[in-house]
N, C-alpha and C positions, 0 to 999 in steps of 0.2 A: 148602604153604599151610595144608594141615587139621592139620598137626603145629605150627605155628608157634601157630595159633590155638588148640588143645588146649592149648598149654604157655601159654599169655596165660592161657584158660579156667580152670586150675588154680591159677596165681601167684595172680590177683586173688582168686580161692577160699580160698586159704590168708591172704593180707593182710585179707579180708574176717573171718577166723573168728578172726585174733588179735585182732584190734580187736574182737568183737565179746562179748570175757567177760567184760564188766564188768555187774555184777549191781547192783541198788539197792533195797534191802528198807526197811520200815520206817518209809517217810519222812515226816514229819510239821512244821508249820509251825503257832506258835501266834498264836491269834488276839488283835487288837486291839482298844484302846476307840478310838472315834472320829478323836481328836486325836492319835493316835499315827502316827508316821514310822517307826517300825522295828520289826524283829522277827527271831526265832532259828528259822532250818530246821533238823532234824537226820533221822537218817537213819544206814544202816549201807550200805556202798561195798566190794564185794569187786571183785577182779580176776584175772584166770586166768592173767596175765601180769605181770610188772613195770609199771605205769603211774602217774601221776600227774595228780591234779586239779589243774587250773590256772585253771580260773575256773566259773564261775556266772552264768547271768543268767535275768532273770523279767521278764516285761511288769508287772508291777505294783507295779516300785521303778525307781527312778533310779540304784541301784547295787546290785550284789549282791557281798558281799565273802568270803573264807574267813577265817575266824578262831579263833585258839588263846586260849583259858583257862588259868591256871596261877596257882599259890602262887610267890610272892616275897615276902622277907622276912616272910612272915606276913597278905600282902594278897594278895588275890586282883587279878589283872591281865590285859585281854583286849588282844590285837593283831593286827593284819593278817597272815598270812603268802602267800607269794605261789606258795602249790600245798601239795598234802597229798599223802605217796608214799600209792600203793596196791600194798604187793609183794606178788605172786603167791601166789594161794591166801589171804591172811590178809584178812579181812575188817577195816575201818576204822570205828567208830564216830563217826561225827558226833554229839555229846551235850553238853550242858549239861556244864561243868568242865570239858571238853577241845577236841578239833576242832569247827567250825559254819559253819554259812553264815549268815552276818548280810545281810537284806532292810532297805536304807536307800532314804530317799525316798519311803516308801511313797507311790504314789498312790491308796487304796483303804484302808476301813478290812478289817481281814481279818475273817471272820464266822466261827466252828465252823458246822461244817458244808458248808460251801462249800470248793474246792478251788484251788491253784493252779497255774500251769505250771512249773517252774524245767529251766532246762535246762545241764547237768554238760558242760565242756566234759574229755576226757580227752587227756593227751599218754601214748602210747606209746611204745617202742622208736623209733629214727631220727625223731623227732620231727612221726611221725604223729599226728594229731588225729582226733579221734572226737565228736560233740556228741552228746551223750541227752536228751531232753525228757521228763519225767517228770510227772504229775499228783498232786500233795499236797493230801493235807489238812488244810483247818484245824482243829487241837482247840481246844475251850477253854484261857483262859486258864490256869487252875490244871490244865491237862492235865499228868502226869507220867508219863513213859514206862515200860516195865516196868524197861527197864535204865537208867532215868534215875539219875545218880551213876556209873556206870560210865565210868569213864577210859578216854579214846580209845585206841584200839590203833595202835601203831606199830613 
């Protein structure tokens, strides 16, 4: 029974510490004027393992979505996608012109200086899930990051 329970003790140790390499530096959400419903989280997303983002949510929208930026035919073009990979070891920039989390529905206007929650849902290997709840800040609106322009990494 103590060997049975040792090898439980270790499995779950090991499942516990792959899931748990997912880093989130960075992260910053810009503030709103008043009237406004929406807004752009970004952020940089490493993982120690193969994983992938598969959703977003924040108590202070009514939807949180992932979304890609890109050049087509000469127009810049945003759209849903529906996960961001995060492979192993390469960190992912969430930035202005590439990967983002668009905050829709706002119910709040967003302040600099005040913070919000958003919480990173991740899928792993065997299609383990992991949730992180993170604490972001609001900058100002003409806040521009250091690596702001930098193309998402993939």
């Amino acid at each position: 029974m103590k060997k049975l329970l040792s090898v439980l003790i270790v499995l779950c140790s090991l499942c516990a510490s792959a899931m748990a390499g997912v880093s989130v530096t960075a992260p910053w959400v810009r503030a709103t004027v008043p009237a406004q419903k929406s807004s752009g989280a970004f952020m940089r997303v490493q993982s120690s393992t193969d994983a992938r983002l598969v959703g977003v949510s924040s108590p202070v929208a009514a939807q949180v979505e992932l979304h890609q930026m890109d050049m087509k035919d000469g127009m810049m073009k945003m759209q849903q996608v529906d996960g961001i990979d995060l492979p192993a070891g390469k960190g992912v920039n969430l930035a202005s012109g590439g990967y983002h989390v668009m905050l829709v529905g706002l119910k709040q206007q967003l302040k600099a200086g005040e913070a919000i929650d958003l919480t990173l849902q991740i899928e792993h290997p065997g299609k383990k899930r992991e949730s992180i709840t993170i604490k972001v800040p609001v900058k100002p609106i003409n806040f521009s990051a250091p690596d702001a322009g930098m193309p998402a990494q993939h």
